[in-house]
C-alpha positions as a Markdown table, in Angstrom:
| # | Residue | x | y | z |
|---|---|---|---|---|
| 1 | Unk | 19.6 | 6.8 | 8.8 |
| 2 | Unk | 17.2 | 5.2 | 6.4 |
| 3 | Unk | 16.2 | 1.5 | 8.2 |
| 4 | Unk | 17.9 | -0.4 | 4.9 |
| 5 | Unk | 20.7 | 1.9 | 4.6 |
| 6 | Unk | 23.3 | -0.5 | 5.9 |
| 7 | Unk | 22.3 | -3.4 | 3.3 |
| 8 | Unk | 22.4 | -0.5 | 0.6 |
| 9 | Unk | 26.1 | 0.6 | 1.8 |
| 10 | Unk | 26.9 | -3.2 | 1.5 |
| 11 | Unk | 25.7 | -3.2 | -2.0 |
| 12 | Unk | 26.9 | -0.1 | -2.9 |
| 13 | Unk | 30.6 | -1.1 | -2.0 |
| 14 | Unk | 30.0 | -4.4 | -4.3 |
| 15 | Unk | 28.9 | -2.5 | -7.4 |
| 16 | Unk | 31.1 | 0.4 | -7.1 |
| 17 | Unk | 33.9 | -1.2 | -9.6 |
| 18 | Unk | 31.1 | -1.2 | -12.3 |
| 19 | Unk | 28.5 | 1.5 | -11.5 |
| 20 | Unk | 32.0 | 4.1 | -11.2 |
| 21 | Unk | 32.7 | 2.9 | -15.0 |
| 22 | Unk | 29.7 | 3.7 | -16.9 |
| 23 | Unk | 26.0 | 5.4 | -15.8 |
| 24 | Unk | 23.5 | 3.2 | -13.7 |
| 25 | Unk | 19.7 | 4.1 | -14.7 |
| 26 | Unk | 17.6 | 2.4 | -12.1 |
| 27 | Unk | 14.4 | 2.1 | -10.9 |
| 28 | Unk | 12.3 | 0.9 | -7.5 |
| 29 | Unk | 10.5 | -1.9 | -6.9 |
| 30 | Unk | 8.9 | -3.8 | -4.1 |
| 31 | Unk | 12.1 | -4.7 | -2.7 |
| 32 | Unk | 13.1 | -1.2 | -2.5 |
| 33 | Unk | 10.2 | 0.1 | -0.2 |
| 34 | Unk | 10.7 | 0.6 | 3.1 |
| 35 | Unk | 7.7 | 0.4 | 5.6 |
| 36 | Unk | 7.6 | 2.7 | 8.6 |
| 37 | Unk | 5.0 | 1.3 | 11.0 |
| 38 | Unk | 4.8 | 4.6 | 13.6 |
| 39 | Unk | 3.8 | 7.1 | 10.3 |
| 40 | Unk | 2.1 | 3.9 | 8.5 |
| 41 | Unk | 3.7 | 4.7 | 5.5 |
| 42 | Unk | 5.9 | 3.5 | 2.9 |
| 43 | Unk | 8.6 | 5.4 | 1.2 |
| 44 | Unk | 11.6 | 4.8 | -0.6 |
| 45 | Unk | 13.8 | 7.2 | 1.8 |
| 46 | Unk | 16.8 | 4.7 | 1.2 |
| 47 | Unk | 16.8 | 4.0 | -2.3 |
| 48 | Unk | 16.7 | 8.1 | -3.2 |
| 49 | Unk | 19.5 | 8.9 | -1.4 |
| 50 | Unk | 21.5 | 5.9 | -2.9 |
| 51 | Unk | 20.0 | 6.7 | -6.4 |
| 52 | Unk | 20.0 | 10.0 | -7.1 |
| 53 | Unk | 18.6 | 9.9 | -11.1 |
| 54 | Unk | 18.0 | 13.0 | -13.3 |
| 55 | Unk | 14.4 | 14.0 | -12.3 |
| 56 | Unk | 14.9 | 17.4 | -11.7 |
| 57 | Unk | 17.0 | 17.9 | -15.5 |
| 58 | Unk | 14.1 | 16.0 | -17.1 |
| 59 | Unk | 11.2 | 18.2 | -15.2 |
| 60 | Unk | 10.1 | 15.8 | -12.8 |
| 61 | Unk | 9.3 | 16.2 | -9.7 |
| 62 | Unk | 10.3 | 12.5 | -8.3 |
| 63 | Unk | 13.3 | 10.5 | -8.8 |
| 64 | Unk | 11.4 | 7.9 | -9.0 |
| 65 | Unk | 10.3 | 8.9 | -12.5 |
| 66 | Unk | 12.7 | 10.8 | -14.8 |
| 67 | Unk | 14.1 | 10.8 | -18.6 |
| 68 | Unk | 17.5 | 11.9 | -20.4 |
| 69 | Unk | 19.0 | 12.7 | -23.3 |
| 70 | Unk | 21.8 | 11.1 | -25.2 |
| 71 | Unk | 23.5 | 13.1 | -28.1 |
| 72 | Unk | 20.7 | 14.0 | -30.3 |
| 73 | Unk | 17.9 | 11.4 | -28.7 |
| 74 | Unk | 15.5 | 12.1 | -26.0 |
| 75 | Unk | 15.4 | 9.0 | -24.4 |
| 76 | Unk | 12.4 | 7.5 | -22.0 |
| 77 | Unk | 12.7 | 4.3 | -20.9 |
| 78 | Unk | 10.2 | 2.8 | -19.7 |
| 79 | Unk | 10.2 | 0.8 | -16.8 |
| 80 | Unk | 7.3 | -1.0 | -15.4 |
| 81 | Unk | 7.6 | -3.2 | -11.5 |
| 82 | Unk | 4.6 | -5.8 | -12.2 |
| 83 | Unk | 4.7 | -7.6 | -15.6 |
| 84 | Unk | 2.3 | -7.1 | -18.8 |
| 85 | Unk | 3.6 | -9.9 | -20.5 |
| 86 | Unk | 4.7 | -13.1 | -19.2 |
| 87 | Unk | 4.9 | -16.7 | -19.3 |
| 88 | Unk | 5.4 | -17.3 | -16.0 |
| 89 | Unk | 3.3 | -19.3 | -13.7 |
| 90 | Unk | 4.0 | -16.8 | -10.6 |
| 91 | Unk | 2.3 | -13.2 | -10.5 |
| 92 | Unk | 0.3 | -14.6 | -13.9 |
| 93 | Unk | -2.2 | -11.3 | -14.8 |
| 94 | Unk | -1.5 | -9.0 | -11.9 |
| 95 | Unk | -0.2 | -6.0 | -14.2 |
| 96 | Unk | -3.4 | -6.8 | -16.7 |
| 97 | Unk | -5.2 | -3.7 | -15.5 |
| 98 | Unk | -2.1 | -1.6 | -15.7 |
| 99 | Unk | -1.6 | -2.8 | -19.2 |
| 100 | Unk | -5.1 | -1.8 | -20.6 |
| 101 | Unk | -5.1 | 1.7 | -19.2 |
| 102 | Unk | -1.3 | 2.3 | -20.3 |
| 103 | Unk | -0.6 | -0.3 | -23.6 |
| 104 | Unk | -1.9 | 2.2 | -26.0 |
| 105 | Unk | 0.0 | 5.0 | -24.5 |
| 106 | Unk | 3.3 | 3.5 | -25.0 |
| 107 | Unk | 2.5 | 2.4 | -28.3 |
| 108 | Unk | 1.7 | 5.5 | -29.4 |
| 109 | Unk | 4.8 | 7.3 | -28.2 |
| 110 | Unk | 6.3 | 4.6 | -30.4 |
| 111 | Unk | 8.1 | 2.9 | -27.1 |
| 112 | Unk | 10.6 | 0.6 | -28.2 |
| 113 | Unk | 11.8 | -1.3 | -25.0 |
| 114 | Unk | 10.0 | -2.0 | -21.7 |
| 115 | Unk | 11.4 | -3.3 | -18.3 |
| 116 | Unk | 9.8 | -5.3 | -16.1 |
| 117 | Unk | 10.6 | -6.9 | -12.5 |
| 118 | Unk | 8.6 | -8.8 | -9.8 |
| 119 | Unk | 8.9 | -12.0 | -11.4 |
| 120 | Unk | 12.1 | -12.9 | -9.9 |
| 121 | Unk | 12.9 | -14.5 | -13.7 |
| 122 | Unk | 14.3 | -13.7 | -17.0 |
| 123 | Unk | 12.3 | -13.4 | -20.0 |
| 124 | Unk | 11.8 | -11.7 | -23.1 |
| 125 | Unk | 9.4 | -11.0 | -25.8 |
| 126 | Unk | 9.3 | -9.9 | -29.5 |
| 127 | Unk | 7.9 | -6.5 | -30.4 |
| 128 | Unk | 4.2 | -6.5 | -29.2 |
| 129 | Unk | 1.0 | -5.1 | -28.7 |
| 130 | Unk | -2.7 | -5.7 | -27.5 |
| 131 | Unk | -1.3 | -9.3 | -26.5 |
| 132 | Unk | -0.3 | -10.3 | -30.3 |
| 133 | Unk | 2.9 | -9.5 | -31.9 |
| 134 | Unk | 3.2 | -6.4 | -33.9 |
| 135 | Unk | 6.2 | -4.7 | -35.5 |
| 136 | Unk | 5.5 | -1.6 | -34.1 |
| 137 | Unk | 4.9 | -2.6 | -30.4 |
| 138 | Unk | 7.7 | -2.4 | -28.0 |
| 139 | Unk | 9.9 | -5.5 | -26.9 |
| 140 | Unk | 9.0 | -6.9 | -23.2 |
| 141 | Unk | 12.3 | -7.7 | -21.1 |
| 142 | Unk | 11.8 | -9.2 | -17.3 |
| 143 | Unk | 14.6 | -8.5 | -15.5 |
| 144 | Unk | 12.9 | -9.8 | -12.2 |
| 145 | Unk | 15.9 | -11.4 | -10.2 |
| 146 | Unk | 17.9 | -8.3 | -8.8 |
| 147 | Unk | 16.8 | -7.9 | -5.0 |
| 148 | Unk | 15.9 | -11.1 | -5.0 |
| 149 | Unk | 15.6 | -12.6 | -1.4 |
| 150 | Unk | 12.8 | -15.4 | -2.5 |
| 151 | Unk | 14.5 | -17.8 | -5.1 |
| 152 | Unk | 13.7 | -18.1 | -8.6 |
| 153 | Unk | 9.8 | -18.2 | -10.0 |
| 154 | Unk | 8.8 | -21.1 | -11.8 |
């Protein structure tokens, strides 16, 4: 058994009455990762067998990446762990070189909504791109707080 499986049994019976309604898409983060000292390695072993998403329909070969379509859309939703944009004190530029080699791409592939964690916060941004609003870029939402063991970030 997975080392966090019991904490992800525990949540699983607290959500149940919502996530048995309508479809969860979720996504890993730090708080998710699991650290297994005699391999030295980290894995998510717990989260993927709680979250089983649609990576194998979408041609992925992780569940930790996938997409899926909804009537006629293809949708990709982009979810990102460390923050591009924020105006946050805490974790202030850590996903700077993340967002240079991945912005454009995004933009591009005309990306309309980005999630974000890490910053155990809320916040959200208009549509934008290169650091300055644009009506093309997508809109930033940090969505930092689920997980959270640390209290809130300034």
């Amino acid at each position: 058994m997975p080392i966090h499986q019991k904490l992800w049994d525990s949540f699983g019976r607290l959500v149940e009455q919502y996530a048995n309604r309508r479809p969860w898409m979720a996504t890993e983060g730090n708080h998710e990762i699991e650290f297994f000292p005699w391999i030295r390695r980290h894995t998510f072993k717990a989260y993927n067998a709680c979250w089983l998403m649609p990576y194998k329909e979408s041609g992925s070969t992780s569940n930790l990446y996938y997409s899926f379509d909804i009537a006629s859309s293809h949708i990709v939703v982009v979810v990102v762990h460390v923050s591009w944009y924020n105006t946050n004190s805490a974790h202030k530029g850590e996903g700077e070189s993340m967002r240079k080699a991945m912005e454009e791409l995004l933009y591009k592939a005309r990306v309309d909504i980005v999630f974000v964690g890490h910053i155990h916060a809320y916040e959200r941004f208009t549509r934008i791109y290169d650091k300055k609003p644009n009506p093309c870029g997508p809109v930033y939402i940090t969505i930092g707080d689920g997980g959270n063991r640390e209290a809130l970030a300034l």
